[in-house]
matplotlib code that plots the C-alpha trace (Angstrom):
import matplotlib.pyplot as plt

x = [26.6, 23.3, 20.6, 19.8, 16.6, 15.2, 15.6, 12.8, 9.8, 6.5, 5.6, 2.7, 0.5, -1.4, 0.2, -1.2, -3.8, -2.1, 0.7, -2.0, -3.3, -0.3, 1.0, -2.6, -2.2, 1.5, 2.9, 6.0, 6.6, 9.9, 8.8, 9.5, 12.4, 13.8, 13.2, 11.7, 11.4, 7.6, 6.7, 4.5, 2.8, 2.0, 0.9, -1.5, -3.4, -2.9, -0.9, 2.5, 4.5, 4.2, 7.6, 7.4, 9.2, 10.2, 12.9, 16.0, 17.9, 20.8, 22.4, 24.3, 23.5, 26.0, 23.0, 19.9, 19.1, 17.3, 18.5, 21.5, 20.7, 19.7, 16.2, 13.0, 10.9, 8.5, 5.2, 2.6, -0.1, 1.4, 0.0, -3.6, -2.8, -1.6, -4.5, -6.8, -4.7, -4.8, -9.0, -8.9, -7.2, -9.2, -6.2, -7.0, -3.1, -1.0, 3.1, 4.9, 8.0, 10.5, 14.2, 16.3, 16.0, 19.4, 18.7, 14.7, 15.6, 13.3, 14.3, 11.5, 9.2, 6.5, 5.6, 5.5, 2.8, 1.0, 1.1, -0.4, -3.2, -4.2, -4.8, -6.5, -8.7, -10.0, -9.6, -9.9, -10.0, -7.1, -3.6, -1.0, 3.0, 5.7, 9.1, 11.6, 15.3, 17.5, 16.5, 20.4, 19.4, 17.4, 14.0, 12.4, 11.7, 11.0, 8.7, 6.9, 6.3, 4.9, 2.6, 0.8, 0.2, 1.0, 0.3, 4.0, 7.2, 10.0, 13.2, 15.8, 19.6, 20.0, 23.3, 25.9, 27.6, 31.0, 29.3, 28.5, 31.2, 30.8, 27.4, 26.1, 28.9, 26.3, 24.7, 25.5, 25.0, 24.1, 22.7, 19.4, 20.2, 19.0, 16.4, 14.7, 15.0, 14.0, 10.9, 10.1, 10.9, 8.4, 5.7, 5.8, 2.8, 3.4, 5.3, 8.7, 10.0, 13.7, 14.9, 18.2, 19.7, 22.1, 24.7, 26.7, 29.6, 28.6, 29.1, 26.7, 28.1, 27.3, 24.0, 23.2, 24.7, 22.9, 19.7, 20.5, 21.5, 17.8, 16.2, 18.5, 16.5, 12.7, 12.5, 9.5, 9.4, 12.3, 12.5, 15.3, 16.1, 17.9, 20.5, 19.9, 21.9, 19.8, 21.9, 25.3, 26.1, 25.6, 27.2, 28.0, 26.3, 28.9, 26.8, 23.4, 22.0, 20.2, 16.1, 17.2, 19.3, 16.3, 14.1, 16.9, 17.4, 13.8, 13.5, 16.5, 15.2, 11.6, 13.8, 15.3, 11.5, 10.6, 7.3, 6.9, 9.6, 9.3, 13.2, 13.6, 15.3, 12.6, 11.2, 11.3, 10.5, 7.0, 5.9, 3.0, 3.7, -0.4, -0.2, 2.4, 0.7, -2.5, -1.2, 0.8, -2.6, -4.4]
y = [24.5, 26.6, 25.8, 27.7, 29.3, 27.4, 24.1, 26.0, 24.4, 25.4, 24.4, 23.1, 23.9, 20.5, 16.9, 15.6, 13.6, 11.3, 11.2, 10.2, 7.4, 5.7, 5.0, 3.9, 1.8, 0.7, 2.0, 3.6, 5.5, 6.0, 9.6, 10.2, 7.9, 9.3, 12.8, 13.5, 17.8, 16.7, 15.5, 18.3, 18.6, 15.1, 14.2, 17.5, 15.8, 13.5, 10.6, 8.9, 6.1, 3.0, 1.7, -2.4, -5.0, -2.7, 0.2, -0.8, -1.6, -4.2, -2.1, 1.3, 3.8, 7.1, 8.9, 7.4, 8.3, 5.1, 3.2, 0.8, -2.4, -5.5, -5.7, -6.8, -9.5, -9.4, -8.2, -10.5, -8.4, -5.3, -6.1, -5.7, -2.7, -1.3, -2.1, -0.5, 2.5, 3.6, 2.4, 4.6, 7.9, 7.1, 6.4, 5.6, 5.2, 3.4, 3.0, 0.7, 0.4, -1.0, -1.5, -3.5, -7.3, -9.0, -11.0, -12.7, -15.8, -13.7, -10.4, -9.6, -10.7, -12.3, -9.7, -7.5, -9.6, -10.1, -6.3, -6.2, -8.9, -7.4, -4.2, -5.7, -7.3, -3.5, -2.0, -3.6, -0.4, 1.1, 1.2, -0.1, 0.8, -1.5, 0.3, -3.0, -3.6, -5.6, -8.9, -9.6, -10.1, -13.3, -13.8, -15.6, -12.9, -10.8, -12.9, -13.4, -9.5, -9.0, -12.0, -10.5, -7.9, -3.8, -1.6, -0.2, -2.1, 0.7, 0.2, 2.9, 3.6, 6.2, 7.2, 6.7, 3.4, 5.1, 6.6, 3.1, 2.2, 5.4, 6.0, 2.1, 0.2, -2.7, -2.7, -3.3, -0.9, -3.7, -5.8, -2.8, -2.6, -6.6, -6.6, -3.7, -5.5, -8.6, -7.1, -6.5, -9.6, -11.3, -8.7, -7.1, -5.2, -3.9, 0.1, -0.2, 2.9, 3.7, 7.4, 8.7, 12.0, 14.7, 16.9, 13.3, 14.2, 12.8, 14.2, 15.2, 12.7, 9.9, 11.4, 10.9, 7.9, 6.4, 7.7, 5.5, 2.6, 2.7, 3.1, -0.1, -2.2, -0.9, 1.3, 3.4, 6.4, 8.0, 10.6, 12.9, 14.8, 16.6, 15.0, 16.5, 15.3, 14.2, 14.6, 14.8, 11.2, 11.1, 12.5, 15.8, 17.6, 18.0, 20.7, 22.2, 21.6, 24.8, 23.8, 24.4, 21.5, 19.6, 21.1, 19.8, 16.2, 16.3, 17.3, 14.6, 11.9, 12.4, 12.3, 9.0, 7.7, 7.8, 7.3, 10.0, 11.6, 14.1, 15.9, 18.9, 19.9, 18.6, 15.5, 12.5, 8.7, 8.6, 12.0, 12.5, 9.2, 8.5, 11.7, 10.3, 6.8, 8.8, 11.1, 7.7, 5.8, 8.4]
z = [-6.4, -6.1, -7.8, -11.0, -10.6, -13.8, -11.0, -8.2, -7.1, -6.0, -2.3, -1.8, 1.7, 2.5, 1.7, 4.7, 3.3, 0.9, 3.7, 5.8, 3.3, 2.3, 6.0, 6.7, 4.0, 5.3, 1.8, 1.0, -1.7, -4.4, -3.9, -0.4, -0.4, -3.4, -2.3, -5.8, -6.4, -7.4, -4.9, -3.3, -7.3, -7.2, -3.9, -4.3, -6.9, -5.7, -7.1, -6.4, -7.5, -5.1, -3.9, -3.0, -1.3, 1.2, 1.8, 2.0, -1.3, -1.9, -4.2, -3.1, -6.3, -6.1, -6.7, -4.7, -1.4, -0.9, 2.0, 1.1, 4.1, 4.6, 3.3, 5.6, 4.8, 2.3, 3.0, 1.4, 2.1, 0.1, -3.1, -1.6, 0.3, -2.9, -4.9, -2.0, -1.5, -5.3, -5.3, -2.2, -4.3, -7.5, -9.7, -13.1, -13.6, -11.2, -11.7, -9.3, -8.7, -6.0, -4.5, -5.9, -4.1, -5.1, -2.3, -3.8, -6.0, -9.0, -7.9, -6.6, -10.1, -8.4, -6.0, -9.2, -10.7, -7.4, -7.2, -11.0, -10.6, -7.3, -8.8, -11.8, -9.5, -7.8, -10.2, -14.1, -16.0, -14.4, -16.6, -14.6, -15.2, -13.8, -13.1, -12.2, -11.5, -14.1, -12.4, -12.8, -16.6, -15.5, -18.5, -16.3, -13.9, -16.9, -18.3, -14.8, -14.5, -18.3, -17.7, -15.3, -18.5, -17.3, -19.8, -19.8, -18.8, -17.6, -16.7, -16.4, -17.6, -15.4, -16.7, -20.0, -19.8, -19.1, -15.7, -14.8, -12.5, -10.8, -10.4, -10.2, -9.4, -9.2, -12.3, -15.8, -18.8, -21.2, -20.0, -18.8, -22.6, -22.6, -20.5, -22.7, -25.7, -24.1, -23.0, -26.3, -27.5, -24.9, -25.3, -28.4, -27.9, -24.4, -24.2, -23.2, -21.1, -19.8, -18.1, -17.4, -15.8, -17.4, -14.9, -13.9, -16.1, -19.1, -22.9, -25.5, -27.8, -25.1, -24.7, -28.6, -27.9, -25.5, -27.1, -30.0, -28.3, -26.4, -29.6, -30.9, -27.8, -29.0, -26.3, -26.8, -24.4, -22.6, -19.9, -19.3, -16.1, -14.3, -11.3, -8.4, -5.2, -2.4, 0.1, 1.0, 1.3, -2.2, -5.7, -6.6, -9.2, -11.8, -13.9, -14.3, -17.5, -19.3, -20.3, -24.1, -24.2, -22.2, -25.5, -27.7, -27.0, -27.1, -30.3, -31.4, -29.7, -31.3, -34.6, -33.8, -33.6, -29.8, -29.8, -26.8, -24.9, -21.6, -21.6, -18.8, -15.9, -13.2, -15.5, -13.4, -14.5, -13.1, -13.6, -15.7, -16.8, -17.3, -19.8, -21.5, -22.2, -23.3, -26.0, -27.1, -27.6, -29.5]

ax = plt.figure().add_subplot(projection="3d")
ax.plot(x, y, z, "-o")
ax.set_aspect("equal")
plt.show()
């Protein structure tokens, strides 16, 4: 299918210095791996969303381009070399984020808070936002990550739960359900944050749907988007949503009592993610 022109990006002339940065740094990010349409804006800035524990997932998404392999080791100087990449770009908001580690005993949790302290320790004043796996619905991983205190806890749908077994085979619907509420639960006063993508397949009344059932586990921001396929190795757009139905779920979920939402065609989970916890403080 071509892309509608309402789906264009700008190009942007000179990415090389945060390219430059991050692999100085030894830092991947879930915007290069992802292939994220942003990228170019965001880099230009610059910012980016820090990808941990390496490249390669467990878990073999329909719709990620991430690398599906045997993950390296973990790096246990990463959690510096984040904190003294985003001192380096003069972040005042960082979001990290990583592959899924079915293979770590805590899913990866303790490199999370690692991650957290060490930019706390840089950086105090910065706002730091986690963006985690399901942790198999363990709460003790859970609870590791919102000890170490970030000042938002996201963790995306993706999809409706009748997609699930097409587009994340390895995941569960409810229980990203559980671990939203959960977070909640343990830190009542953190944000909660979850995304998901429209053009899978999926109706309006699953939409509504799943809005409610996000609201139902406390969630208090959402993001809407756009699937785009990343490559061929990957799903099919099934259809490309027009920006006034974006606009309209906006408006509906703001109804339901989303305390900020960010619906469009190019809206990703990171993107302008410091703007939305600003306007959500004031």
């Amino acid at each position: 299918m071509r892309l509608p022109e309402w789906i264009r990006t700008r190009t942007y002339a000179d990415l090389h210095d945060t390219k430059h940065l991050l692999r100085r740094h030894r830092l991947s990010t879930v915007c290069e791996e992802a292939r994220c349409p942003n990228m170019g804006e965001c880099f230009s800035k610059p910012t980016a969303t820090f990808m941990i524990l390496g490249s390669k997932c467990t878990r073999n998404c329909g719709f990620c381009s991430v690398s599906h392999a045997v993950p390296e080791s973990v790096d246990e100087n990463e959690p510096g070399n984040v904190a003294g990449a985003a001192e380096e770009m003069g972040l005042k908001y960082i979001v990290i984020t990583s592959v899924t580690r079915d293979d770590l005993p805590d899913g990866g949790a303790a490199h999370f808070a690692r991650t957290i302290i060490a930019i706390r320790g840089k950086m105090p004043s910065a706002k730091v936002e986690v963006l985690t796996p399901d942790f198999k619905g363990d709460l003790k991983s859970l609870k590791t990550v919102l000890d170490a205190r970030p000042d938002v806890f996201n963790h995306n749908v993706e999809t409706v739960e009748r997609l699930y077994p097409y587009v994340r085979p390895d995941a569960d619907f409810r229980r990203s359900l559980y671990i939203l509420d959960q977070a909640k639960e343990i830190a009542p006063e953190r944000y909660t944050k979850s995304g998901f993508m429209l053009g899978l397949g999926e109706t309006h009344e699953e939409v509504i749907g799943l809005l409610q059932d996000l609201r139902k586990s406390r969630c208090d921001f959402i993001t809407i988007g756009q699937y785009l396929r990343p490559n061929r190795n990957n799903l099919a757009v099934v259809e490309y949503i027009k920006p006034g139905i974006f606009e309209a779920l906006k408006m509906k979920a703001l109804d339901m009592g989303f305390k900020f939402v960010a619906s469009g065609p190019l809206v990703r989970s990171s993107m302008n993610a410091e703007e939305m916890y600003l306007i959500s403080e004031q």
